[in-house]
C-alpha positions as CSV (number, residue, x, y, z in Angstrom):
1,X,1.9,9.9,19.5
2,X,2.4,10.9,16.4
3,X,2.3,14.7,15.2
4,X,-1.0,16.3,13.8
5,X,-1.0,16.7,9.8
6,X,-2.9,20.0,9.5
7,X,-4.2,21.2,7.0
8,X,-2.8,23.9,4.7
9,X,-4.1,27.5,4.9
10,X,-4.9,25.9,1.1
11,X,-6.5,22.9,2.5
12,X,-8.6,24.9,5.2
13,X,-10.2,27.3,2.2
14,X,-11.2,24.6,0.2
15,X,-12.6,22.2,3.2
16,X,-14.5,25.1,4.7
17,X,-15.7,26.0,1.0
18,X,-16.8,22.1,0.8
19,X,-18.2,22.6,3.9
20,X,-20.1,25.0,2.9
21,X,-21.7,23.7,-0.4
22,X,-22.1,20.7,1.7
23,X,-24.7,22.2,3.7
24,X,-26.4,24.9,1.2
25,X,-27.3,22.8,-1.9
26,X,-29.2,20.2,0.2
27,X,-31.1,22.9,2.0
28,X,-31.9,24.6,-1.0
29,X,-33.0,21.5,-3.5
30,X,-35.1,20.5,-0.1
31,X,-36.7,23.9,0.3
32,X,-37.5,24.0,-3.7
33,X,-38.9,20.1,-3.2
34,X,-41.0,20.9,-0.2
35,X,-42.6,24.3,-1.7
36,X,-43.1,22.7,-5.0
37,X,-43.5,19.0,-4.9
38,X,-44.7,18.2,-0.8
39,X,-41.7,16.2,-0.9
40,X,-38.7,15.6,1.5
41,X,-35.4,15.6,-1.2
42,X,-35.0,12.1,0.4
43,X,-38.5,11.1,-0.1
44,X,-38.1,12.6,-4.7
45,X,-34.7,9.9,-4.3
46,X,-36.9,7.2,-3.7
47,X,-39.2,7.9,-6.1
48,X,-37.0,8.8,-8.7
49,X,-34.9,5.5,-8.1
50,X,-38.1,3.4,-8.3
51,X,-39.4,5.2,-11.2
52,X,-35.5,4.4,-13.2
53,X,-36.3,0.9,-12.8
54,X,-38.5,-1.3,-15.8
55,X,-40.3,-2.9,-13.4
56,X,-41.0,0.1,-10.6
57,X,-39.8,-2.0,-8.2
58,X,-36.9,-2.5,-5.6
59,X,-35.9,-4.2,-2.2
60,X,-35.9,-2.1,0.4
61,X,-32.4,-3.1,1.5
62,X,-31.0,-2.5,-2.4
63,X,-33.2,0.9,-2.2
64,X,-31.7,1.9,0.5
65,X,-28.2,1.6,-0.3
66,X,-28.7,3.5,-4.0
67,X,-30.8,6.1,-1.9
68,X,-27.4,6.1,0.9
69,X,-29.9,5.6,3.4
70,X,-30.2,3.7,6.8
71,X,-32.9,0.8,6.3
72,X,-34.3,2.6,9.8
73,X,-34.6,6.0,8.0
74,X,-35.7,4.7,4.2
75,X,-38.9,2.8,6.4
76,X,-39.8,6.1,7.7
77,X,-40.1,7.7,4.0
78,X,-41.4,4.8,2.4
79,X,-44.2,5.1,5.3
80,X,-44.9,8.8,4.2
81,X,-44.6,8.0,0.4
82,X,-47.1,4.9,1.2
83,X,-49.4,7.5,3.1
84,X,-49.8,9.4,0.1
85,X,-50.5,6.9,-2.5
86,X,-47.2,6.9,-4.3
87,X,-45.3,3.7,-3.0
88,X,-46.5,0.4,-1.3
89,X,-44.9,-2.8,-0.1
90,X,-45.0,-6.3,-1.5
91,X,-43.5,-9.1,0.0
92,X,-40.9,-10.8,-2.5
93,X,-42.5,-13.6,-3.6
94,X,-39.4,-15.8,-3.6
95,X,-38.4,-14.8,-0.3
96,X,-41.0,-13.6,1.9
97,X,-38.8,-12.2,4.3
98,X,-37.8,-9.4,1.9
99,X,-39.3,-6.1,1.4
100,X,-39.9,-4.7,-2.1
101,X,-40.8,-1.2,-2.1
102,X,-42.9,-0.9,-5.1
103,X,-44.0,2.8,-6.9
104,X,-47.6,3.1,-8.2
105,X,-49.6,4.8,-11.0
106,X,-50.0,7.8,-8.9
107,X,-45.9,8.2,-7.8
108,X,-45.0,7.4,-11.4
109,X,-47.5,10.8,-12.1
110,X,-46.0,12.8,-8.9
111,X,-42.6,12.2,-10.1
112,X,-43.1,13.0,-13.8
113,X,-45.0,16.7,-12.6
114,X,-42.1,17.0,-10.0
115,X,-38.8,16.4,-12.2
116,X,-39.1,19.6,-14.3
117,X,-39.0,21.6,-11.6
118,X,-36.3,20.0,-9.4
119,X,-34.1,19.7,-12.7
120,X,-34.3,23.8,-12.9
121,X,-33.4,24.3,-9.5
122,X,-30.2,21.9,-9.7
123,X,-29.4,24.1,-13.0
124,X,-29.8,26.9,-11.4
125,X,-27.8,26.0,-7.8
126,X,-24.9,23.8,-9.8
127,X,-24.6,23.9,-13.3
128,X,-25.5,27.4,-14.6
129,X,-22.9,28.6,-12.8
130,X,-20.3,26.1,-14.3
131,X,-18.9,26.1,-17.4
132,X,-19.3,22.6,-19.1
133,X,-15.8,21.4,-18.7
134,X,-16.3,22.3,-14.6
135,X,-19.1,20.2,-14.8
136,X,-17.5,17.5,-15.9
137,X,-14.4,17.9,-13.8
138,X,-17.4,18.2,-10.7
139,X,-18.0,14.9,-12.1
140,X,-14.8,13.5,-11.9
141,X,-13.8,15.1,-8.4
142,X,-17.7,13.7,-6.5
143,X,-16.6,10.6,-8.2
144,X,-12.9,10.4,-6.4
145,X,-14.8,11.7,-3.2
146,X,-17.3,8.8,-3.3
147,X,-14.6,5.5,-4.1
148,X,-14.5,2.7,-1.3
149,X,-14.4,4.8,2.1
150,X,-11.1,5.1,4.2
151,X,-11.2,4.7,7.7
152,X,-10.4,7.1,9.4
153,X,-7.4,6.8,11.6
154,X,-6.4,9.2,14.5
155,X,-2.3,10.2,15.0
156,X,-0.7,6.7,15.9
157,X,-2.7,4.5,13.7
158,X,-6.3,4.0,16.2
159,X,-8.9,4.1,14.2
160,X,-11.7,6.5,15.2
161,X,-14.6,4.9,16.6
């Protein structure tokens, strides 16, 4: 078997640090979403990403990929969002075996009321306390962090299950 590669005392800040943010900032943009909007921060993606397209409209399968969601887990919001007016599903026309999740008059109107608010509370958790050329650099590093996944392999070359 081959030896451990730990991590730097270096390495170990910075994880724990990612760690960290990791867990905080989707706490707090949920918390700010649920006392302002109703809205789950997963639940705002959907509607956001429905609202970005010309047509308001999206398979469920595409949606849940931009949303990095589980089909299982996007049915369940898109049942909430459909309780409350804001989203309902077609069946494609060309292919009735695909879902289209599709946002109505009254999500369009939930998202445009809602955006203001979550856009301050993302200045205030991330980019107030940047200075512009962090943010940017924040850009670049989530966009390294989020290329093509690597397996992960254990000591010996086994991939981890």
């Amino acid at each position: 078997m081959d030896e451990a590669r730990w991590l730097t005392q270096e390495q170990q800040r910075t994880w724990r640090l990612l760690v960290e943010v990791l867990v905080k900032m989707p706490a707090a943009l949920e918390a700010q979403l649920q006392r302002d909007a109703g809205l789950t921060h997963m639940g705002y993606l959907v509607l956001v990403t429905l609202s970005e397209r010309p047509d308001r409209r999206l398979g469920m399968s595409r949606l849940a990929k931009q949303a990095s969601a589980s089909l299982s887990r996007l049915s369940h919001v898109v049942a909430r969002l459909e309780e409350k007016g804001w989203v309902r599903r077609e069946r494609d026309a060309a292919d009735g075996r695909v879902q289209i999740a599709v946002l109505t008059d009254d999500g369009l109107a939930k998202v445009i009321e809602t955006a203001p608010g979550h856009a301050e509370a993302v200045h205030q958790l991330v980019f107030d306390r940047l200075t512009a050329a962090q943010g940017r650099q924040l850009g670049r590093l989530s966009e390294a962090l989020l290329k093509e996944p690597v397996e992960v392999r254990r000591p010996g070359g086994q991939a981890q299950a």
